[in-house]
C-alpha positions as a Markdown table, in Angstrom:
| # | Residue | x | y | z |
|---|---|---|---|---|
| 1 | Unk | -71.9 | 60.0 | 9.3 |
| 2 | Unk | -68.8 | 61.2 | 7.7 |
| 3 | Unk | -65.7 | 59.1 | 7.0 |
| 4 | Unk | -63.2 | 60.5 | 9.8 |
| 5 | Unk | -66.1 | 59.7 | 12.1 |
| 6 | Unk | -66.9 | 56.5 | 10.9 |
| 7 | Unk | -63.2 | 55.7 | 11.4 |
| 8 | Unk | -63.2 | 57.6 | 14.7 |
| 9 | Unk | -65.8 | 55.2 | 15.5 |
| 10 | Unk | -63.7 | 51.9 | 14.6 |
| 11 | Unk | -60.7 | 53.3 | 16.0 |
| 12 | Unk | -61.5 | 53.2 | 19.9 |
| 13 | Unk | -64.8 | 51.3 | 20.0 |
| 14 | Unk | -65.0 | 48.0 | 21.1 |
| 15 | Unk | -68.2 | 47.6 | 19.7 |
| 16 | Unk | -67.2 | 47.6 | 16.0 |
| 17 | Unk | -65.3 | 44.8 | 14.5 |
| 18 | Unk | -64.4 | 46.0 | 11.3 |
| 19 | Unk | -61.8 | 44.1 | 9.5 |
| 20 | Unk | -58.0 | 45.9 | 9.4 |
| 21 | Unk | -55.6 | 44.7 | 6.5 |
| 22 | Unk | -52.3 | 44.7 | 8.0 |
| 23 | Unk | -50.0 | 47.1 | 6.2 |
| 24 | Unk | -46.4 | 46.4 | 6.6 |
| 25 | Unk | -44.7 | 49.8 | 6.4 |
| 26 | Unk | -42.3 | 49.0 | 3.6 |
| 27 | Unk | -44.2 | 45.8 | 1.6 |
| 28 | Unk | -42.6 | 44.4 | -1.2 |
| 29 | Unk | -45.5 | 42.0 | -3.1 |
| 30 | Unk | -44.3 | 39.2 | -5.1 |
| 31 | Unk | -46.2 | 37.8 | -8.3 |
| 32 | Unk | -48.9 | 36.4 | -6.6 |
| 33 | Unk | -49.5 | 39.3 | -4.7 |
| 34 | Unk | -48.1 | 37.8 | -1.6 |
| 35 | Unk | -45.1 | 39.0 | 0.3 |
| 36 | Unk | -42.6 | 36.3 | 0.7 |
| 37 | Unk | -41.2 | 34.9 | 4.0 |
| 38 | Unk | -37.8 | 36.0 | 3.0 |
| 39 | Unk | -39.0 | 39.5 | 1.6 |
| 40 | Unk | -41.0 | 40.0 | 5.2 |
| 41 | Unk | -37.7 | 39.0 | 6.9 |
| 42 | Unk | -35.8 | 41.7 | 4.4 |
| 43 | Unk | -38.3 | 44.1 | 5.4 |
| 44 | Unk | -38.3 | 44.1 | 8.8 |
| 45 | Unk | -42.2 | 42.4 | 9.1 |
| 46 | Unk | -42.6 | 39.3 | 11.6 |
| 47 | Unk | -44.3 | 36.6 | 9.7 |
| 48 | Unk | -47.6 | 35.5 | 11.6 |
| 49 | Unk | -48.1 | 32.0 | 11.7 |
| 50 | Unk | -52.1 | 30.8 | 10.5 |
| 51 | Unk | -53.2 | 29.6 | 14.5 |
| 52 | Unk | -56.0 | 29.9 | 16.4 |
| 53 | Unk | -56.8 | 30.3 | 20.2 |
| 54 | Unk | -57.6 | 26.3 | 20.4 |
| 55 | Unk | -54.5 | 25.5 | 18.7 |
| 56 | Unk | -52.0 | 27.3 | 21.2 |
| 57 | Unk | -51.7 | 24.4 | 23.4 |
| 58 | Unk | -49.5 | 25.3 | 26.7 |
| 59 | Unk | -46.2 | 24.6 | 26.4 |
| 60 | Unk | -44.4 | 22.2 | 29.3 |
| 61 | Unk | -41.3 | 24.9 | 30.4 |
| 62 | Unk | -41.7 | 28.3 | 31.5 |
| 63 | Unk | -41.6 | 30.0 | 28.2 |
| 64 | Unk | -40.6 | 33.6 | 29.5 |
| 65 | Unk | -37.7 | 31.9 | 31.3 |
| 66 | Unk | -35.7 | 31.2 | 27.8 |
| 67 | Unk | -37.1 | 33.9 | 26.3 |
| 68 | Unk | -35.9 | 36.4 | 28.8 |
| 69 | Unk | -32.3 | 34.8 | 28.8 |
| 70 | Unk | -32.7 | 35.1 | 24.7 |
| 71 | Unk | -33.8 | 38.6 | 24.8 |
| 72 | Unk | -31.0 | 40.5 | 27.2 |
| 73 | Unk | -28.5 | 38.0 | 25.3 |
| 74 | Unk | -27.4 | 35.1 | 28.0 |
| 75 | Unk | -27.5 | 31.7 | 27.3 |
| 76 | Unk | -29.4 | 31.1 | 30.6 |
| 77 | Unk | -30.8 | 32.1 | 33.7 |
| 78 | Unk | -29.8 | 30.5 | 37.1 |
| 79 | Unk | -31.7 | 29.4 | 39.7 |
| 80 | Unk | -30.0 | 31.8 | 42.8 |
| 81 | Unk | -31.7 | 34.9 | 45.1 |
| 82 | Unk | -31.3 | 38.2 | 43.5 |
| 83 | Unk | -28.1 | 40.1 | 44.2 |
| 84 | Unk | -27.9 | 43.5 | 46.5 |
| 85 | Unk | -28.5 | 45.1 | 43.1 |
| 86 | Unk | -31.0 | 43.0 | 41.6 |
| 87 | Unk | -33.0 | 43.6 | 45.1 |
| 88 | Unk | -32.7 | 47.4 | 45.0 |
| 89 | Unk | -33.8 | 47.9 | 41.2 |
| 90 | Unk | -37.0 | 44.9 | 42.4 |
| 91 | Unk | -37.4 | 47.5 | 45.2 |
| 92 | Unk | -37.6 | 50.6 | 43.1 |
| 93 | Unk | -39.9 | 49.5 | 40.4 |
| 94 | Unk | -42.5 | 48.2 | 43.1 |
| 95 | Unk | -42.5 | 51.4 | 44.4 |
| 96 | Unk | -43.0 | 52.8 | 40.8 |
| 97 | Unk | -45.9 | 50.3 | 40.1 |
| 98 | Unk | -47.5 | 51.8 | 43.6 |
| 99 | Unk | -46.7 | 55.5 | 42.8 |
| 100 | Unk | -44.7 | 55.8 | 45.7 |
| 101 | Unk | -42.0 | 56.6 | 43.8 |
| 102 | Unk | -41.8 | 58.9 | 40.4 |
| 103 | Unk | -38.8 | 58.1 | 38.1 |
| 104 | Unk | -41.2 | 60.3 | 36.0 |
| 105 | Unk | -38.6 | 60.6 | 33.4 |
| 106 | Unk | -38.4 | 56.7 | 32.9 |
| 107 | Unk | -42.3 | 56.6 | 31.7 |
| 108 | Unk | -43.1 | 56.5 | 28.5 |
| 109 | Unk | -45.4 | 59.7 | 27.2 |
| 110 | Unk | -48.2 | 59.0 | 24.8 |
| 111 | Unk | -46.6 | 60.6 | 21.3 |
| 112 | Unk | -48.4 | 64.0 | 21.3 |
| 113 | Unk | -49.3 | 62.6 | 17.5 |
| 114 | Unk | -52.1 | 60.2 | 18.9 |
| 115 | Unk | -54.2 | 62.7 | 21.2 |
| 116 | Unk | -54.3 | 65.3 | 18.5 |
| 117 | Unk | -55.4 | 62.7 | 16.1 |
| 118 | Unk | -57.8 | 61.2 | 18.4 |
| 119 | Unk | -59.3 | 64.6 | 19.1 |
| 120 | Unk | -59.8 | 65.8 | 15.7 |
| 121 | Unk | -61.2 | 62.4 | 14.7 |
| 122 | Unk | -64.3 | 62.9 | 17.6 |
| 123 | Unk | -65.5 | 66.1 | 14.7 |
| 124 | Unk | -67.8 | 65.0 | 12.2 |
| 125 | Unk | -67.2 | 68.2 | 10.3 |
| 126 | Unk | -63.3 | 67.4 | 9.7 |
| 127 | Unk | -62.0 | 66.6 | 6.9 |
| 128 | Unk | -59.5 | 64.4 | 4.8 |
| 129 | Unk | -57.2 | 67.7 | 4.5 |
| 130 | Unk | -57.4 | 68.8 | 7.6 |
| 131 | Unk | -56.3 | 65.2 | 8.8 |
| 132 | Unk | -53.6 | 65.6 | 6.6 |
| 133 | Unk | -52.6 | 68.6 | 7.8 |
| 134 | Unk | -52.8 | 66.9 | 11.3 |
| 135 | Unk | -50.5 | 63.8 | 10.0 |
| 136 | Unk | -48.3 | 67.0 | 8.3 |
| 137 | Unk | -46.9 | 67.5 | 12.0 |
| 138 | Unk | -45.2 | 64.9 | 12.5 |
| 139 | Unk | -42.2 | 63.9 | 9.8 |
| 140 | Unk | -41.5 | 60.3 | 10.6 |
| 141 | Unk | -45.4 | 59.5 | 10.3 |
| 142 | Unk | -45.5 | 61.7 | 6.9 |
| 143 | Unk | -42.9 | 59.6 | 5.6 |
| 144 | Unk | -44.4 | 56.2 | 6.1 |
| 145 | Unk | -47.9 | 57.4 | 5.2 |
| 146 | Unk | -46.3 | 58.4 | 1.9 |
| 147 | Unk | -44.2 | 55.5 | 1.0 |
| 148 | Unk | -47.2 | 53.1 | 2.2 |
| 149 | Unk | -49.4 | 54.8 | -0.3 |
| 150 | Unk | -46.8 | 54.2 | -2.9 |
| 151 | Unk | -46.0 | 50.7 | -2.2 |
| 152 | Unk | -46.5 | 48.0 | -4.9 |
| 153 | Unk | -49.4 | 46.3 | -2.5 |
| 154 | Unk | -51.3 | 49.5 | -3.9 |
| 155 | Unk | -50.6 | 49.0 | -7.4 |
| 156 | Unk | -50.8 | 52.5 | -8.5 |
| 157 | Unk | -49.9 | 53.7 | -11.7 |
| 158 | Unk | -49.2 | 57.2 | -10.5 |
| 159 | Unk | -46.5 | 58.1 | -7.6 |
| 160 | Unk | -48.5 | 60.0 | -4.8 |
| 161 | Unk | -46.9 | 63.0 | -3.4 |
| 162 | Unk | -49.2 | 64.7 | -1.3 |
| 163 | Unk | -50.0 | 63.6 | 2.3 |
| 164 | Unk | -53.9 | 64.3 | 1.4 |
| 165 | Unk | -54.0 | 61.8 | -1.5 |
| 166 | Unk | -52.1 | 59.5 | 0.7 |
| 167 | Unk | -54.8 | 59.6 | 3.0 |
| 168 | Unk | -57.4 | 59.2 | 1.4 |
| 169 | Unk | -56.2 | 56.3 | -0.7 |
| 170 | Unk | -55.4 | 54.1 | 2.8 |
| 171 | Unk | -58.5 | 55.1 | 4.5 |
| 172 | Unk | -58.9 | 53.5 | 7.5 |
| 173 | Unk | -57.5 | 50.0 | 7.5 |
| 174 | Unk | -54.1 | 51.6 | 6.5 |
| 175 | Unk | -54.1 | 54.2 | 9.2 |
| 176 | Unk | -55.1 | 52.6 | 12.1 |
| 177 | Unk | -51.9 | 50.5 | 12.5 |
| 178 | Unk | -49.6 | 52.6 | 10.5 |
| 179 | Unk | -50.1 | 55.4 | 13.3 |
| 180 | Unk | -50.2 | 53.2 | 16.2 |
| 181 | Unk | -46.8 | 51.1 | 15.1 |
| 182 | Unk | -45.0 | 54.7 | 13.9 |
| 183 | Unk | -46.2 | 56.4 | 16.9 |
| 184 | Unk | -45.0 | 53.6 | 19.9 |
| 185 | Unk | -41.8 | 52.1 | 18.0 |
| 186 | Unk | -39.8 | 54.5 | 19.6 |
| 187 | Unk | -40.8 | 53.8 | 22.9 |
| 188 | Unk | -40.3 | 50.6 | 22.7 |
| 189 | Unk | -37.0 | 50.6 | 20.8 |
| 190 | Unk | -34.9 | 52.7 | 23.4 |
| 191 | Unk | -31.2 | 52.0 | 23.7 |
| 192 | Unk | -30.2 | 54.0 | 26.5 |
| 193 | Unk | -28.0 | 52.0 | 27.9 |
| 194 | Unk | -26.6 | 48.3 | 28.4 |
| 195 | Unk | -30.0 | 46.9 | 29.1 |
| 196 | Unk | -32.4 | 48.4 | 26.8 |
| 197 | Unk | -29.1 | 48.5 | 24.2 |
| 198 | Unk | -29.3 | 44.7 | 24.5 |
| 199 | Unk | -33.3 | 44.5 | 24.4 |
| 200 | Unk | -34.3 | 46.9 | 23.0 |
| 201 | Unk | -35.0 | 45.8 | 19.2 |
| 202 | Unk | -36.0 | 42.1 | 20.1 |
| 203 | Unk | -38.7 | 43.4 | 22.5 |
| 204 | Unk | -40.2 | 45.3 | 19.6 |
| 205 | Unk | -40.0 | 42.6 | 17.3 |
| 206 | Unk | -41.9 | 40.5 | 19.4 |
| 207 | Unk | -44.5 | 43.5 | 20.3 |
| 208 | Unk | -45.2 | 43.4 | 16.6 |
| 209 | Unk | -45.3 | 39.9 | 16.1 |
| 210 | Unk | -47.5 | 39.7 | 19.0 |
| 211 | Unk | -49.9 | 42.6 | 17.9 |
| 212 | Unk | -50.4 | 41.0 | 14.4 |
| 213 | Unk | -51.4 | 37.7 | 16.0 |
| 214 | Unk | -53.7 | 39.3 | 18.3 |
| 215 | Unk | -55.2 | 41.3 | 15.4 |
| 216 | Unk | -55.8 | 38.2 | 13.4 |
| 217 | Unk | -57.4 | 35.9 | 15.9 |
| 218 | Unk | -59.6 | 38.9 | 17.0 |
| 219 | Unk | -60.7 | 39.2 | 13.5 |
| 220 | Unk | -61.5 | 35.3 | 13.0 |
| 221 | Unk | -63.6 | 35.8 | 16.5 |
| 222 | Unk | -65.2 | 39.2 | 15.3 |
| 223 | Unk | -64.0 | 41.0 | 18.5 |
| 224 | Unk | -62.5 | 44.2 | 18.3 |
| 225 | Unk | -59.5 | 43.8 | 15.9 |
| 226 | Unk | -57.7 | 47.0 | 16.3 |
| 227 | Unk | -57.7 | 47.3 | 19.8 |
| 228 | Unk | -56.5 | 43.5 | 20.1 |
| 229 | Unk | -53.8 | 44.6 | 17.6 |
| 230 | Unk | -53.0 | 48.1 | 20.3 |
| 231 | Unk | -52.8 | 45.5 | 23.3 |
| 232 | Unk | -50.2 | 43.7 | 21.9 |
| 233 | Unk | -48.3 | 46.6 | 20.5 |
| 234 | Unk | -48.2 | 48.3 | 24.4 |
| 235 | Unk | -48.3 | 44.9 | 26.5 |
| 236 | Unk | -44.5 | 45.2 | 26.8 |
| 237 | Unk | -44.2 | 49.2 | 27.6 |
| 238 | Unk | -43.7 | 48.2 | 31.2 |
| 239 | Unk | -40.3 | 45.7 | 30.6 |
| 240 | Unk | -39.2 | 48.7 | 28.9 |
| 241 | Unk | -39.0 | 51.0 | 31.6 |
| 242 | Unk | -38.1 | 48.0 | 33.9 |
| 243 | Unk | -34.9 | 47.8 | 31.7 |
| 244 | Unk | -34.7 | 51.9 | 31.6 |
| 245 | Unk | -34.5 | 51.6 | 35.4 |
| 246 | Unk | -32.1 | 49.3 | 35.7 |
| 247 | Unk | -29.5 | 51.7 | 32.9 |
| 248 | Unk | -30.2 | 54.5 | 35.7 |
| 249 | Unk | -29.5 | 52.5 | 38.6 |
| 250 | Unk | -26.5 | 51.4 | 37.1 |
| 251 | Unk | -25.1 | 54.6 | 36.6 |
| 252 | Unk | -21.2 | 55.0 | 36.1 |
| 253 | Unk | -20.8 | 51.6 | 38.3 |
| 254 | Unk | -19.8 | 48.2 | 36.6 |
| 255 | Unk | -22.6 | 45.9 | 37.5 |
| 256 | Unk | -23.2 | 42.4 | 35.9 |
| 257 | Unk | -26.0 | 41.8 | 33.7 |
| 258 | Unk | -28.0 | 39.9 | 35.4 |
| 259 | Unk | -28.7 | 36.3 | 35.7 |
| 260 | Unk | -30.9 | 35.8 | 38.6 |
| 261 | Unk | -34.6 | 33.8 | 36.9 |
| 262 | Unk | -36.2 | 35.2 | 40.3 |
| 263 | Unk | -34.8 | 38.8 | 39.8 |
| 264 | Unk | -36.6 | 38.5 | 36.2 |
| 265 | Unk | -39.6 | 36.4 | 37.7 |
| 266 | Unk | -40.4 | 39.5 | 39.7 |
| 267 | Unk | -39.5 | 42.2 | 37.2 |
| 268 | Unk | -41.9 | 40.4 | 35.1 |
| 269 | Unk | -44.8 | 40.9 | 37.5 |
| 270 | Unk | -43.9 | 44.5 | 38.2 |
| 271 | Unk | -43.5 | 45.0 | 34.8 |
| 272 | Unk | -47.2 | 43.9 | 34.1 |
| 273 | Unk | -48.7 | 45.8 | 36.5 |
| 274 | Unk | -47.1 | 48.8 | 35.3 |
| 275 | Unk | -48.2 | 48.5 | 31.7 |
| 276 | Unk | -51.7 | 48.5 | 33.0 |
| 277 | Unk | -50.7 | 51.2 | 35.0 |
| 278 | Unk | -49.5 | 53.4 | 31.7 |
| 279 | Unk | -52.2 | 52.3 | 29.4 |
| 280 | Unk | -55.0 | 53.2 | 31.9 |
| 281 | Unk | -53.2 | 56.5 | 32.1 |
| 282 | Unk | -53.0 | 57.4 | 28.4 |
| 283 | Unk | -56.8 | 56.9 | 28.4 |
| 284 | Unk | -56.6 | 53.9 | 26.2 |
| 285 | Unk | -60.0 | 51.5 | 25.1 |
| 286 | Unk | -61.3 | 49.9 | 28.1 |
| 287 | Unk | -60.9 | 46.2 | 26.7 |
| 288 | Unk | -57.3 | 47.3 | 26.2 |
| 289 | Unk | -57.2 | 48.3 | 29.6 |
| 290 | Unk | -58.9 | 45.2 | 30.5 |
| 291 | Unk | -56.7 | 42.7 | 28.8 |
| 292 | Unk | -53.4 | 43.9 | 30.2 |
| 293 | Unk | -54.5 | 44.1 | 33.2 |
| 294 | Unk | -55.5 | 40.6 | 33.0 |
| 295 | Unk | -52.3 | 39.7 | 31.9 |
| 296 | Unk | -50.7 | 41.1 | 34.3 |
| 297 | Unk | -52.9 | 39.5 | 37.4 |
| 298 | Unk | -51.8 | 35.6 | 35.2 |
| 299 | Unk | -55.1 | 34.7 | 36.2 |
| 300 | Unk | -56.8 | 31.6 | 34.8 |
| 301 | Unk | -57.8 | 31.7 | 31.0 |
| 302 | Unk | -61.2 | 30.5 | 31.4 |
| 303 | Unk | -61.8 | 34.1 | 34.2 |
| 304 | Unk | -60.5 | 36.2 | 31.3 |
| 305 | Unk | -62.2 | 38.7 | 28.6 |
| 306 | Unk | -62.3 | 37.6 | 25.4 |
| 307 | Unk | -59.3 | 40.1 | 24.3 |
| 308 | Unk | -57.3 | 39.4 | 27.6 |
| 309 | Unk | -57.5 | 35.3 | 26.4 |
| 310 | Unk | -56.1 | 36.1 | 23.3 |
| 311 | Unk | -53.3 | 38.4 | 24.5 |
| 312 | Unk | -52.3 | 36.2 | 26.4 |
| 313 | Unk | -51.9 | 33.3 | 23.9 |
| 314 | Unk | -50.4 | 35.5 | 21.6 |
| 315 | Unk | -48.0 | 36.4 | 23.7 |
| 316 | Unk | -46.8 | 33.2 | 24.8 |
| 317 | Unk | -47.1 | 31.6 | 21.1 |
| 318 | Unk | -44.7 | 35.3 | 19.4 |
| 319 | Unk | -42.1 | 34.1 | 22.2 |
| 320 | Unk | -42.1 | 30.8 | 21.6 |
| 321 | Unk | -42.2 | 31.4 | 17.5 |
| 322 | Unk | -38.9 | 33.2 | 18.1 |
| 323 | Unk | -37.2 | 30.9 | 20.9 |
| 324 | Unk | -37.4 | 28.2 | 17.7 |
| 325 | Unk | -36.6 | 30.9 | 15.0 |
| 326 | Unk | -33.6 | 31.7 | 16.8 |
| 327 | Unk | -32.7 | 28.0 | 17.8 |
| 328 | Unk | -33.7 | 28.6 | 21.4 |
| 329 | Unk | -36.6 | 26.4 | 22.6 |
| 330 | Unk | -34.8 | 23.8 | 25.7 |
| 331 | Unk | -33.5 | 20.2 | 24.1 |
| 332 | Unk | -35.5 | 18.5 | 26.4 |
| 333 | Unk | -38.8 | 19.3 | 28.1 |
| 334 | Unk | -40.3 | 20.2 | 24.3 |
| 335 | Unk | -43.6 | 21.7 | 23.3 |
| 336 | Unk | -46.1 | 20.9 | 21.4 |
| 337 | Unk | -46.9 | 22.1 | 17.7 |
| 338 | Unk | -45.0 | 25.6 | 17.8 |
């Protein structure tokens, strides 16, 4: 079996747990060989905190509540019925998660970048340069395949300079997230308009803090790591066009943000639905598939998939690392170990 198919293999198979090194894109490696909190903070990487499933005991206050208020910018949400407004973007985006309604240009496309790649991976006869040549298409992904190769966490006393040699050299623990987190960051870091503008950047941040979580604890389980790591990387693609929405329905009219916890109490289930909606459409892994959708339903833990139990901690546990990061958890009410 060749290498691209062995990695193929890994890539979308639920039955292989092979261990993925997380790559930050930009790494800068202390003495120890290490990065340092501050350096990952520099560099843009959310710091995962050592946890497992069992220690992510349930908090005792609705954690999206503050974290929703945190992540359009408001010091709170209030306890009132949605406005005229709030009820007509609710109204729209059940629609959407029913396919009643279109708003095509609100749903995110899968970058043209991943089929290709997941295509020519499937032939056993391709090669390392032709990969490259595959990666070659696509700029942004040619730049951070080439300065990941370079980084000091490789150590190499040469600069590389060809896409080929930087391929080769990450092989397929580099790759798999470096083409996934290139490939959905700007679809999850739109700022369209007020909404996305103010959410746009702290939703990523936590769709990367929550994807590395999920990655680790599915490693320490032996599940699938990489498609843990591509549930929590996507889990959030639904709040994005939720906010998207609300930019267009806005339009040229002043409208508060808003500050309804019931308006976001229902955008949140719509939103769910509607990332399992968009993941089952781009053909993703079924345990992907799977997991959001169990997220979205907020079943019981214990009725979940393995991957769906996980996502579903992680999520809570990224929030609530940065509700206390940013000084945000309530005063009183409290949690346990965060």
């Amino acid at each position: 079996m060749s290498f691209i198919t062995k990695w193929a293999d890994r890539l979308f198979s639920a039955r292989h747990a092979d261990a993925l090194v997380h790559q930050p894109v930009n790494p800068e490696i202390d003495d120890a060989g290490t990065e340092t909190g501050e350096e990952a903070e520099e560099n843009g990487e959310p710091e995962v905190p050592d946890r497992s499933v069992a220690d992510l005991d349930a908090p005792t206050f609705d954690v999206d509540r503050y974290f929703y208020a945190w992540l359009i910018g408001l010091d709170d949400l209030v306890e009132q019925p949605p406005n005229a407004f709030e009820q007509s973007v609710l109204h729209d985006f059940e629609q959407m998660v029913r396919g009643q309604q279109s708003n095509a240009h609100l749903v995110p496309r899968l970058p043209t970048v991943i089929p290709q790649l997941m295509h020519s991976l499937k032939d056993e006869k391709m090669t390392s340069a032709q990969l490259a040549r595959q990666i070659a298409k696509d700029p942004v992904l040619v730049g951070e395949v080439i300065r990941l190769a370079n980084s000091p966490y490789y150590r190499r006393s040469r600069k590389i300079a060809s896409i080929e040699q930087a391929v080769v050299l990450l092989g397929q623990n580099g790759l798999n997230q470096l083409i996934a987190r290139v490939a959905f960051y700007p679809i999850l870091n739109l700022r369209s308009g007020q909404m996305t503008q103010r959410a746009g950047a702290r939703l990523w941040g936590q769709s990367e803090l929550c994807a590395l979580a999920c990655h680790d604890l599915a490693e320490k389980q032996k599940l699938d790591a990489f498609a843990a790591y591509l549930s929590g990387l996507v889990v959030n693609v639904g709040v994005m066009v939720g906010l998207r929405l609300m930019d267009q329905m806005s339009g040229k009219e002043a409208h508060d943000i808003p500050h309804a916890w019931d308006f976001y109490r229902s955008l949140i289930l719509h939103a769910g639905h509607f990332s399992h909606r968009i993941v089952a459409e781009w053909g993703f892994p079924e345990n992907v598939i799977q997991a959001i959708g169990e997220k979205a339903e907020q079943g019981p833990l214990e009725s979940m998939s393995p991957l769906g139990r996980i996502l579903c901690r992680c999520d809570q546990s990224s929030k609530l690392d940065l509700l206390k990061e940013n000084q945000r958890l309530p005063v009183a009410g409290g949690t346990a170990s965060v």
